[in-house]
N, C-alpha and C positions, 0 to 999 in steps of 0.2 A: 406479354406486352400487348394493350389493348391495340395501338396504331401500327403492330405489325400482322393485325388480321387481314387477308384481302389481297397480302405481299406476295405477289408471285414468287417472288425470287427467295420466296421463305417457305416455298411449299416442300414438302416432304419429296415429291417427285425431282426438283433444283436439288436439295438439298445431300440427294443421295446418290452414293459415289459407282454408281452402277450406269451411268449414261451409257447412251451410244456414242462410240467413236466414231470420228471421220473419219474415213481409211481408203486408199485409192484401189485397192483389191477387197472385196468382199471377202469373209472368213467362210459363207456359204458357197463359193466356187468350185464345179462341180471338180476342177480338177487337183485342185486340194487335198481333196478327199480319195481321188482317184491314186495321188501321192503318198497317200497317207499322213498326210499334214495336218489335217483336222477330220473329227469325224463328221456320222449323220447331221451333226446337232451346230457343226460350223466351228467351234471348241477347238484347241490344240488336240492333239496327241500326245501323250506322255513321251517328255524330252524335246518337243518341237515347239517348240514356241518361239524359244531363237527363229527356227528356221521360217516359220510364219514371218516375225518381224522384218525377216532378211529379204522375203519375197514382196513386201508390203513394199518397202522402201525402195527397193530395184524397179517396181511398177511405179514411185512416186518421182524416179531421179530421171527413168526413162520419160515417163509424161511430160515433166517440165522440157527437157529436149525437144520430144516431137511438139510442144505448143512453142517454143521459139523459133525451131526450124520452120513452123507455118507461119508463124508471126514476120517473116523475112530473114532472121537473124544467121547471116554467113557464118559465122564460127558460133554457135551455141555453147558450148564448153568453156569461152573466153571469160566468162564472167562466173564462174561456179567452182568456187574453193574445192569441192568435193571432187571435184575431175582433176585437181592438180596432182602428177603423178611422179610428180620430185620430190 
């Protein structure tokens, strides 16, 4: 299609399902690797991938905490379905 020359959002680069993720832990950390969690290359390890994601998330649930407890917020946890523990 002539009028979708020029379409960034139609470049091959957009287009292709290899982005970079946003992720609050780098998959290159040096201690990762130190784990055995991913290798040289930042990649899982065979069988961790779970465990990648599980580290990922535990760094994204603790962050939000420590930026509300800076933020003033007395009870941090008050408003966060994922800490209900009933």
């Amino acid at each position: 299609n002539k009028n979708d020359e020029g379409n960034p959002l139609l470049s091959p680069e957009v287009l292709a399902h290899d982005r970079v993720k946003k992720v609050p832990l780098s998959n290159q950390a040096e201690f990762l690797q130190s784990l055995g969690v991913t290798n040289s290359e930042g990649k899982p390890r065979p069988g961790m991938k779970s465990k990648l994601r599980q580290c990922q998330k535990f760094v994204e649930v603790v962050g939000t905490l420590v930026e509300k407890a800076k933020n003033g917020d007395n009870d941090p946890t008050a408003s966060d379905p994922e800490n209900s523990f009933s």
